[in-house]
VEXVEX-795887 format. One record per atom (N, C-alpha, C, CB): residue in one letter; x, y, z. Coordinates in steps of 0.2 Angstrom, whole numbers, padded with zeros to 4 digits, always signed. Atoms other than C-alpha are relative to their C-alpha. Glycine has a CB too. Layout:
% VEXVEX-795887
AXYZ/...
***
This chain:
% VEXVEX-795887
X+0004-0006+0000/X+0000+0000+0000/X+0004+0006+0000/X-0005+0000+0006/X-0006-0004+0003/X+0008+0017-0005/X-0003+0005+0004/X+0000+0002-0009/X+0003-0006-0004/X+0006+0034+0006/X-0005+0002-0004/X+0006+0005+0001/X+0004-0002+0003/X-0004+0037-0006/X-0009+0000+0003/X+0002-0003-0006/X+0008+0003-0004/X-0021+0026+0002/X+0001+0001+0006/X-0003-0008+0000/X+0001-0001-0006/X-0016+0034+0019/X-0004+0007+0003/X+0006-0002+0003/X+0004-0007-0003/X-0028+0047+0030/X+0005+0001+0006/X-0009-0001+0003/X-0004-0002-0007/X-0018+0055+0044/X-0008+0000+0005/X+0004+0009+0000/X+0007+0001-0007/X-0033+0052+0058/X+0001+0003+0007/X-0001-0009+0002/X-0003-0005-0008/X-0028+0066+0075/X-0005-0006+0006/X-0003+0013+0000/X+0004+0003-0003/X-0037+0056+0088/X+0003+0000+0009/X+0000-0008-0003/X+0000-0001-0010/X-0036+0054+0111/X+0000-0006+0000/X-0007+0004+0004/X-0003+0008-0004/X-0028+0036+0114/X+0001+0001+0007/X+0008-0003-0002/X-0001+0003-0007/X-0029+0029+0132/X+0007-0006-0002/X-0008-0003+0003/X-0007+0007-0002/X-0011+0020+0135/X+0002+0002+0007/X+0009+0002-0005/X-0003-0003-0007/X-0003+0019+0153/X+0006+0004-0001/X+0002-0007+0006/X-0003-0006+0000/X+0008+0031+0160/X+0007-0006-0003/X+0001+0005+0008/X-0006+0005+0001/X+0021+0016+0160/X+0004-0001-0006/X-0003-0007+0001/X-0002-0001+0007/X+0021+0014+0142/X+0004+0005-0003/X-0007+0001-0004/X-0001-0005+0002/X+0025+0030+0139/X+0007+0002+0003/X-0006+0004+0001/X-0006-0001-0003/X+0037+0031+0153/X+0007-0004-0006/X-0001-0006+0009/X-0002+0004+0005/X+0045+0017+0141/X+0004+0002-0005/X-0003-0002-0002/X-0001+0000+0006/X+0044+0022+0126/X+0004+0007+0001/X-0007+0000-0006/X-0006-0006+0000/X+0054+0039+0132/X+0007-0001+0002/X-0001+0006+0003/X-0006+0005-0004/X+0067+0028+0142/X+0004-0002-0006/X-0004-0007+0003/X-0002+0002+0007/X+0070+0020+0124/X+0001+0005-0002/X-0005-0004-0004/X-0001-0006+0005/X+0071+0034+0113/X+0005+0006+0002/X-0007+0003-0001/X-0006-0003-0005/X+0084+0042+0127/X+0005-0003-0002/X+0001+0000+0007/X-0007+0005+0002/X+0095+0026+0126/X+0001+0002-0006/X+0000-0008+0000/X+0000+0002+0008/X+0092+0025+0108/X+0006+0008-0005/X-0012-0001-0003/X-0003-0006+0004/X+0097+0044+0102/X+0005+0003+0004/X-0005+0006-0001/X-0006-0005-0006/X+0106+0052+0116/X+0000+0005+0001/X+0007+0000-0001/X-0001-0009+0000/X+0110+0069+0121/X+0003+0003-0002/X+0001+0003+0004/X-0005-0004+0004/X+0115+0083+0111/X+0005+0000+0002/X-0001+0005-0002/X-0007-0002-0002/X+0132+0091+0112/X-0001+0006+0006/X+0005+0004-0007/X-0001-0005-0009/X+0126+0103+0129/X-0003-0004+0002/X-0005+0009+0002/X+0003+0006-0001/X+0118+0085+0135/X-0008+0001+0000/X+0002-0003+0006/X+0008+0003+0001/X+0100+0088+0131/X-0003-0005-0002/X-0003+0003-0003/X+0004+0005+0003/X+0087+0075+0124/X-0005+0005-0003/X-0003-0007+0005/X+0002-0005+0005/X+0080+0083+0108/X-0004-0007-0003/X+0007+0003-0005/X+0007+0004+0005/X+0062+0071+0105/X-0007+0003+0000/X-0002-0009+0003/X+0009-0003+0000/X+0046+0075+0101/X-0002-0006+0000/X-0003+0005-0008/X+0002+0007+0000/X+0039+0062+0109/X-0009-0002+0000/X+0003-0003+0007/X+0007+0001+0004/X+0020+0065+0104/X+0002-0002-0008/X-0005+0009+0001/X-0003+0002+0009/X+0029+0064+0084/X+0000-0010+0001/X+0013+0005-0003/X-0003+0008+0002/X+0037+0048+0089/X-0005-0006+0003/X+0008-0001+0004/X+0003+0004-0002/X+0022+0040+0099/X-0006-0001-0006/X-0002+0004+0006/X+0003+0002+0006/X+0012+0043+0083/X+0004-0003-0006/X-0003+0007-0003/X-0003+0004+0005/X+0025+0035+0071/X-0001-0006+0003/X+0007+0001-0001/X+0001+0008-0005/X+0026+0019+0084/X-0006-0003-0002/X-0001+0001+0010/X+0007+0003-0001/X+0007+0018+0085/X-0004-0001-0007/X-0004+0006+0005/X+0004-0001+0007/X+0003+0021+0065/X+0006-0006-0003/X+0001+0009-0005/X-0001+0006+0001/X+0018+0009+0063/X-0001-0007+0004/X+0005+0000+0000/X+0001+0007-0004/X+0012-0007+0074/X-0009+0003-0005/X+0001-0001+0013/X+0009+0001+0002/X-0006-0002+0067/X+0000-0002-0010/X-0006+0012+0003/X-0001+0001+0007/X+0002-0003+0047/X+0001-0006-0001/X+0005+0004-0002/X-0005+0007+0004/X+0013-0018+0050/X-0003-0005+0004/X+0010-0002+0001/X+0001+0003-0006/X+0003-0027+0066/X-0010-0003-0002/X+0003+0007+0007/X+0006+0002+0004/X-0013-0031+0054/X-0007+0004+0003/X-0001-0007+0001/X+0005-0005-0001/X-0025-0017+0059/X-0005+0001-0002/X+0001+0005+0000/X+0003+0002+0004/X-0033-0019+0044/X-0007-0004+0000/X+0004-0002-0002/X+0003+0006-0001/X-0040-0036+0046/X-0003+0000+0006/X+0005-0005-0001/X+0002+0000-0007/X-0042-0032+0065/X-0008+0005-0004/X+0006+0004+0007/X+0005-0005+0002/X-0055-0017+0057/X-0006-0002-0005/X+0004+0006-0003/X+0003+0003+0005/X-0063-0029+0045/X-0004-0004+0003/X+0004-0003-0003/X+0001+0005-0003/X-0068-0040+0058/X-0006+0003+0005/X+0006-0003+0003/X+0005-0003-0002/X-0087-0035+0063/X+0000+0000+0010/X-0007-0004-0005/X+0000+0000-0006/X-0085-0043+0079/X+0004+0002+0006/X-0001-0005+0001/X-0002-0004-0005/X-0074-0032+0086/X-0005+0007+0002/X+0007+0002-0001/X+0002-0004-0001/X-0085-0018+0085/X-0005-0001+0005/X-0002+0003-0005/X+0007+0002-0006/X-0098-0025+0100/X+0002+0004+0007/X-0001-0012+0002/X-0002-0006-0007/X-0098-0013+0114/X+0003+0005-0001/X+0006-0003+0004/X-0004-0006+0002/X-0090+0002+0105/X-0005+0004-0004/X+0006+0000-0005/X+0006-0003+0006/X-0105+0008+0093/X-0007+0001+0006/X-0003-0008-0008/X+0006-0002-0004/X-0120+0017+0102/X-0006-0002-0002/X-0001+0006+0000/X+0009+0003+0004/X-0139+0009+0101/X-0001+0002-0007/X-0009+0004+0003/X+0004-0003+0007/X-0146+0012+0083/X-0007+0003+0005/X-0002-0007-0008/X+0005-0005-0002/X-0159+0027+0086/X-0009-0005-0003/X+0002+0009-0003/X+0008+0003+0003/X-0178+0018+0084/X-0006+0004-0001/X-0003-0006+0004/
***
């Protein structure tokens, strides 16, 4: 699939703090600190790259395809 068939979607995820603790833990080790020792991440950027990558490569798709996840998320239909 080509950037072409993708929608940027801005949305309000619930994750624990932990996660998050984490995923900046990681991304410290990982880059390091500039030359006056700061840590230079934009970690709302990189929480949305993580999360659109596992939702790209992690079959999101097929999960979204699949009627019987929607039970419990969709409000009454109005009668």
């Amino acid at each position: 699939m080509s950037n072409d068939d993708h929608v940027v979607i801005n949305v309000n995820l619930e994750i624990p703090g932990r996660t998050l603790e984490r995923i900046v833990h990681t991304a410290k080790t990982i880059k390091g600190p500039d030359g006056r020792g700061h840590f230079r991440i934009d970690t709302a950027e990189l929480v949305s790259h993580l999360i659109s990558r596992f939702l790209r490569d992690g079959g999101f798709a097929e999960y979204a395809a699949e009627g019987r996840n929607y039970h419990g998320l969709l409000p009454p239909a109005d009668i």
